[in-house]
C-alpha positions in Angstrom: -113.8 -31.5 -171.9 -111.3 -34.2 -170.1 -109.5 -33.7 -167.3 -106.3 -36.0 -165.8 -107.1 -35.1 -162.2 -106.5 -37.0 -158.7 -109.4 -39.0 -157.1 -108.7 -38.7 -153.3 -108.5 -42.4 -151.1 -107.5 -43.8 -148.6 -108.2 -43.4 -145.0 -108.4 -39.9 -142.3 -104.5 -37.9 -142.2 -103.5 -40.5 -144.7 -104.2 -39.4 -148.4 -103.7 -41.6 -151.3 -104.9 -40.8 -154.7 -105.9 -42.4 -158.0 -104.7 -40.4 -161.0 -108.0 -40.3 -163.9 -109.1 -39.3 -166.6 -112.5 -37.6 -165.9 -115.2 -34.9 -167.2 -114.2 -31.4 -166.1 -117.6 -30.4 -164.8 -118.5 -33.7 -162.8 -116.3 -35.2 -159.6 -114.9 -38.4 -159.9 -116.7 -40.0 -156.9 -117.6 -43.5 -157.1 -116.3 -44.4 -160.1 -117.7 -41.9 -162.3 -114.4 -41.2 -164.4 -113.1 -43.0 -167.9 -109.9 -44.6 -166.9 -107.2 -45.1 -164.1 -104.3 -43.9 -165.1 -102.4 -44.9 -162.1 -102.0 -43.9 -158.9 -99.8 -41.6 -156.1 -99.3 -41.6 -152.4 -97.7 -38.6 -151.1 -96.3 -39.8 -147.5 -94.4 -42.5 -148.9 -93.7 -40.6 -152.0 -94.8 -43.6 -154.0 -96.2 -43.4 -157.9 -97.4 -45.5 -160.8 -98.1 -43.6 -163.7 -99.1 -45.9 -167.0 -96.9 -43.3 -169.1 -98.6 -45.0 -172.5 -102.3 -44.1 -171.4 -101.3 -40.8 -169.9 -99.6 -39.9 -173.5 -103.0 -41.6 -175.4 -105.2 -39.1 -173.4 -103.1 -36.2 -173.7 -103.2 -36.5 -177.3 -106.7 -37.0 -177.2 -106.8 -33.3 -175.7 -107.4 -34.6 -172.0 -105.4 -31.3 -170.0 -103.8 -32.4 -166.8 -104.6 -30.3 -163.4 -101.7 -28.6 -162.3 -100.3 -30.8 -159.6 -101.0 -33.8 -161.8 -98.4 -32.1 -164.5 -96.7 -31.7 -161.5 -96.5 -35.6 -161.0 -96.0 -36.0 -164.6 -92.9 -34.1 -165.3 -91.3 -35.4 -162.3 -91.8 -38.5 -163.6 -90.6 -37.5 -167.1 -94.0 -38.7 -168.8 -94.1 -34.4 -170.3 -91.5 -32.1 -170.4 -92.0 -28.8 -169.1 -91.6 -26.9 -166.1 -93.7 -27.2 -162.8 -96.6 -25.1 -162.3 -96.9 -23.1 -158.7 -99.9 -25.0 -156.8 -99.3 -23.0 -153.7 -102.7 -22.6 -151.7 -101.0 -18.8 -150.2 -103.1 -16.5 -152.6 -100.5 -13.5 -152.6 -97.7 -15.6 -153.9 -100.0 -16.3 -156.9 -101.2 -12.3 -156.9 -97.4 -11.3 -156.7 -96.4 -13.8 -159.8 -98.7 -11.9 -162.0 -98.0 -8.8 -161.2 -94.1 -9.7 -161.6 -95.2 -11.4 -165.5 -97.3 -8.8 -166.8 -96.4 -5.2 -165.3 -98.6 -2.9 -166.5 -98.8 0.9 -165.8 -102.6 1.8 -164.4 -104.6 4.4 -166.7 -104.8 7.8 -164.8 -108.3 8.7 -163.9 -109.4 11.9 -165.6 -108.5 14.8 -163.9 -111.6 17.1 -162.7 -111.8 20.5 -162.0 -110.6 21.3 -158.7 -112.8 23.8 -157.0 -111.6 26.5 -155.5 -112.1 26.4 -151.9 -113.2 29.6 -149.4 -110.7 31.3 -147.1 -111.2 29.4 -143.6 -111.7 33.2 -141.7 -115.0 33.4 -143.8 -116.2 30.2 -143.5 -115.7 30.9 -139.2 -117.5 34.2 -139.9 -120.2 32.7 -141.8 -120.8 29.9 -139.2 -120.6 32.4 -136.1 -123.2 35.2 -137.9 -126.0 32.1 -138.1 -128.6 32.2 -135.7 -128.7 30.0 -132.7 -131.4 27.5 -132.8 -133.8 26.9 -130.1 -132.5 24.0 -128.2 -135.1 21.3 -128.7 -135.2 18.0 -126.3 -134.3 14.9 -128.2 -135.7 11.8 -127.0 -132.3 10.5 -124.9 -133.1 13.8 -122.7 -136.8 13.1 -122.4 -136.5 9.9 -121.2 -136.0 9.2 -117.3 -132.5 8.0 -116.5 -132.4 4.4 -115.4 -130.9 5.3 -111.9 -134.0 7.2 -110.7 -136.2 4.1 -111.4 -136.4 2.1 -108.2 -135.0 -1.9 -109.3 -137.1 -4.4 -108.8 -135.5 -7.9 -107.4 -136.5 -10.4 -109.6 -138.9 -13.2 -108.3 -137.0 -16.7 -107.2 -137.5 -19.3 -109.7 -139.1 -22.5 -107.8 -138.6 -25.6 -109.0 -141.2 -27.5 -110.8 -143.3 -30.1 -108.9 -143.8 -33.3 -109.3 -146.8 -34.4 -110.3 -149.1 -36.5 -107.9 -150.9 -39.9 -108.8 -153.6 -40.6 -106.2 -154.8 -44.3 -107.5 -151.4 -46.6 -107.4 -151.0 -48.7 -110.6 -153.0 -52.2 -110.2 -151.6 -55.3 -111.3 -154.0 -57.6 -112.8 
């Protein structure tokens, strides 16, 4: 499937892009696309769209990305309206819930148990035996302040190693 998407150039903090027609499922780095169809840099707002090409591919069944039809219908090469290309991810979540509101299915009701009086459950609880009290391991294990601490031992630097025979020098 083709795709009339932007290939990024230009240098770091200053984008320019190539508008081309490409395969879907590949990128189109390094020349790997079909055509240039022009080309858009968006700090000096500057665009050149070959509206002929653009209208061949289209009719060829190429789809445009969305902020390529973006371009497109500001430039009057398709009519339409402008697709939201927002990166904020609720805006996008609220729009569909505003298009398509539909009422959630009910979950099936189950049947509610009935619950004890609380006065029984207490009396219930208090007529249990106590059970014997067994250590766990926190209690059978000595606290840390009754050990004695233990300075820890000075690091010493390393030595330099000692070469009894200089070098000679034939």
């Amino acid at each position: 499937m083709l795709v009339i998407r932007f290939l990024r150039i230009g240098r770091k903090n200053q984008p320019s892009y190539k508008i081309v027609v490409t395969d879907k499922r590949k990128p189109p780095r390094g020349g790997r696309f079909v055509e240039i169809l022009g080309f858009y840099n968006p700090i000096t707002k500057k665009k050149d769209i070959k509206k002929e090409r653009v209208q061949y591919w289209l009719g060829k069944g190429a789809k445009p990305s969305d902020s390529v039809h973006n371009l497109l219908v500001e430039g009057k090469v398709v009519e339409g309206k402008k697709i939201n290309v927002s990166k904020n991810k609720k805006s996008k979540e609220e729009d569909k819930t505003t298009q398509i509101p539909q009422a959630a299915p009910e979950p099936p009701k189950e049947a509610v148990k009935p619950e004890p009086p609380k006065e029984a459950v207490k009396e219930a609880i208090s007529k249990e035996e106590p059970k014997p009290e067994t250590k766990t391991t926190l209690e059978t294990q000595k606290p840390a302040s009754q050990e004695p601490q233990k300075d820890p031992e000075p690091i010493k630097p390393p030595t330099p190693p000692t070469n009894p025979t200089p070098p000679s020098n034939p």
